[in-house]
C-alpha positions as CSV (number, residue, x, y, z in Angstrom):
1,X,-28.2,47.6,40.9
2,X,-27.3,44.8,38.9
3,X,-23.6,43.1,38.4
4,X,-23.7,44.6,34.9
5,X,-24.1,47.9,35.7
6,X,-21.3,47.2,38.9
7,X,-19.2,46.4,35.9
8,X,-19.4,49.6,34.4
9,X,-19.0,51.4,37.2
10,X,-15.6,49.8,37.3
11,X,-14.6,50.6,34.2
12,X,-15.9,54.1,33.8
13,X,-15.4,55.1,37.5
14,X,-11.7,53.4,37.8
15,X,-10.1,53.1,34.8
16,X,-11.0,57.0,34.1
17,X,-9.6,57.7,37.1
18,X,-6.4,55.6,36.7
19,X,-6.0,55.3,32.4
20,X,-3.2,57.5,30.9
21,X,0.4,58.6,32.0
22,X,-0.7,62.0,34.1
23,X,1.7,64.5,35.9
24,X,0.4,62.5,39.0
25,X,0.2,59.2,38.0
26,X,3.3,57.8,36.1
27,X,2.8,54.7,33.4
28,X,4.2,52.3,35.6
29,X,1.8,53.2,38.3
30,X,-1.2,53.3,35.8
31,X,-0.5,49.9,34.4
32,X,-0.5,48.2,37.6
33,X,-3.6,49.9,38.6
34,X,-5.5,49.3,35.3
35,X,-4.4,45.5,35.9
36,X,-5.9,45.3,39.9
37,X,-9.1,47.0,37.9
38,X,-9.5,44.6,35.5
39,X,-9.7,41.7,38.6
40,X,-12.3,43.9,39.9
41,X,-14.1,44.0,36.1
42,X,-13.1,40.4,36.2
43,X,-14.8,39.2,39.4
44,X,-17.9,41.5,39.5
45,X,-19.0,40.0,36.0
46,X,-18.6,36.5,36.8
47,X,-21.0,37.6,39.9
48,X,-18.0,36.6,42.3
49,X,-18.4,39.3,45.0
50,X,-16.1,37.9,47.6
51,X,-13.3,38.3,44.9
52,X,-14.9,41.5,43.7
53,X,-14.2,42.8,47.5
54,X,-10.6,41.0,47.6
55,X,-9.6,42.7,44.3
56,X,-11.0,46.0,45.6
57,X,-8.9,45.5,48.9
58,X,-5.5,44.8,46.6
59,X,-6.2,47.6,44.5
60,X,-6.4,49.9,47.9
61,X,-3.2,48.6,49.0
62,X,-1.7,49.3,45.6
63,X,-2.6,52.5,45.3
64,X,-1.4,52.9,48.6
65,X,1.8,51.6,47.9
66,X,2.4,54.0,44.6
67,X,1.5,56.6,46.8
68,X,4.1,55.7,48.7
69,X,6.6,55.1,46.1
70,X,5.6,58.8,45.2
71,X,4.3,57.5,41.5
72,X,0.5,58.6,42.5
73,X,-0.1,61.8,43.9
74,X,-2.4,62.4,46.7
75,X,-4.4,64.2,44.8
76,X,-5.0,61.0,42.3
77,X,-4.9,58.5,45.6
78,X,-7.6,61.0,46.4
79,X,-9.7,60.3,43.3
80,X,-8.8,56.5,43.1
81,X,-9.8,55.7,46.7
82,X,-13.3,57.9,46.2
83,X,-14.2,55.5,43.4
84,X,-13.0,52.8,44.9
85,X,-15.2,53.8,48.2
86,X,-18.3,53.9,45.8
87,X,-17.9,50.9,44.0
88,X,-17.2,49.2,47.5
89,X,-20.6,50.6,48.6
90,X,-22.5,49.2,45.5
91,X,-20.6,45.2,46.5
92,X,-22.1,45.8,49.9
93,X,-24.9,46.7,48.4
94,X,-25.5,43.8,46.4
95,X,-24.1,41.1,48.9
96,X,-26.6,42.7,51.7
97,X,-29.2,42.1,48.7
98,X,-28.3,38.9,47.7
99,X,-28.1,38.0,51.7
100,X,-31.9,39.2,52.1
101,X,-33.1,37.2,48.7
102,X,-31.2,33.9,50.1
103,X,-33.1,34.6,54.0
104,X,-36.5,34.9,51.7
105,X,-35.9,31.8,49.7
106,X,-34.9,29.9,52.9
107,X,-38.2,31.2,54.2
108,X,-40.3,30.4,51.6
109,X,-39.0,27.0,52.0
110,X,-39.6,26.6,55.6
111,X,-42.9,27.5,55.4
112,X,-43.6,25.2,53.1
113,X,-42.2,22.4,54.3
114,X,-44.3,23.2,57.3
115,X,-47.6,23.3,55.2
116,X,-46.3,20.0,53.7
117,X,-46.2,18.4,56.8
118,X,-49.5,19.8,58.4
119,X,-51.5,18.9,55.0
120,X,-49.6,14.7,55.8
121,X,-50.3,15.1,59.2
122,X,-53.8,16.2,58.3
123,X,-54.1,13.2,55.8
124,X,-52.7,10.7,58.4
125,X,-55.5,12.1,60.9
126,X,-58.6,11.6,58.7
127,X,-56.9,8.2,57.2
128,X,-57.0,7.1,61.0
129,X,-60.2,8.4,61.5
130,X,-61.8,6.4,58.9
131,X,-60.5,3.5,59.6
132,X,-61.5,3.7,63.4
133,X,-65.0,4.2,61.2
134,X,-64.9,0.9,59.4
135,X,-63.6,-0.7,62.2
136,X,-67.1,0.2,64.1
137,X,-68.9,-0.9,61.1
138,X,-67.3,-4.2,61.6
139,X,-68.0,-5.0,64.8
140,X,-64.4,-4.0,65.7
C-alpha cells in the first residue's frame, strides 16, 4: 500500500468519521479532531511515518480526552478509534515494509562488496602469480 493511498485512508476513513457537528460529536470536538487528522494527512504524505504514528497517538488521546469531557460519545470514540486502529495497521504496515526493503538493500550491498573484494583479491593472486613467472624467466 502506498503513502498515497495511506493518505486517503485518512481523509475518507477519519475525517468521515469526525467532519460535521453530530448529536455525539459537538463542533468544538470535531474541529480539534479534524486538526490532529490533518497532522496525520500531513505526515503520511510527506512519507514521515514516525510522525504519522505520533499524530495518530495525539489524536487517540484527543479523542480520549473529548470522551471525557463528554463532547464525543462512545459510540463516535467507538468509530474514531476503529479507524484510527486501521490506519495504524496500514503505518505498521508500511514501516515493517520499508524495514524489509532497507535489510535487502543493506544486503545487496554486502554481497557485493564481498564479490568486490574476492574479484581484487583474485586479481592480486594472479598479479603475484605472474610475476613469480617472470621472475623464473629471469633467472630470479
Amino acid at each position: 500500500m502506498t503513502r498515497r493511498v495511506l493518505g486517503a485512508i485518512l481523509v475518507v476513513g477519519l475525517l468521515a468519521g469526525c467532519a460535521g457537528a453530530a448529536p455525539d460529536l459537538t463542533d468544538a470536538a470535531a474541529a480539534r479532531l479534524q486538526q490532529d487528522v490533518l497532522e496525520v494527512t500531513r505526515a503520511a504524505a510527506a512519507d514521515d511515518l514516525p510522525a504519522a504514528r505520533t499524530a495518530l497517538d495525539a489524536l487517540t488521546a484527543q479523542v480520549a480526552a473529548d470522551r471525557s469531557a463528554g463532547t464525543v460519545s462512545a459510540a463516535r470514540q467507538a468509530q474514531i478509534e476503529a479507524a484510527i486502529a486501521g490506519v495504524l495497521a496500514d503505518v505498521t504496515a508500511l514501516e515493517q515494509a520499508a524495514q524489509a526493503q532497507a535489510a535487502a538493500a543493506a544486503e545487496a550491498a554486502a554481497a557485493s562488496a564481498k564479490a568486490q573484494a574476492e574479484a581484487a583479491a583474485a586479481a592480486n593472486a594472479k598479479d603475484r602469480r605472474s610475476e613469480r613467472g617472470k621472475d623464473k624467466k629471469n633467472g630470479g
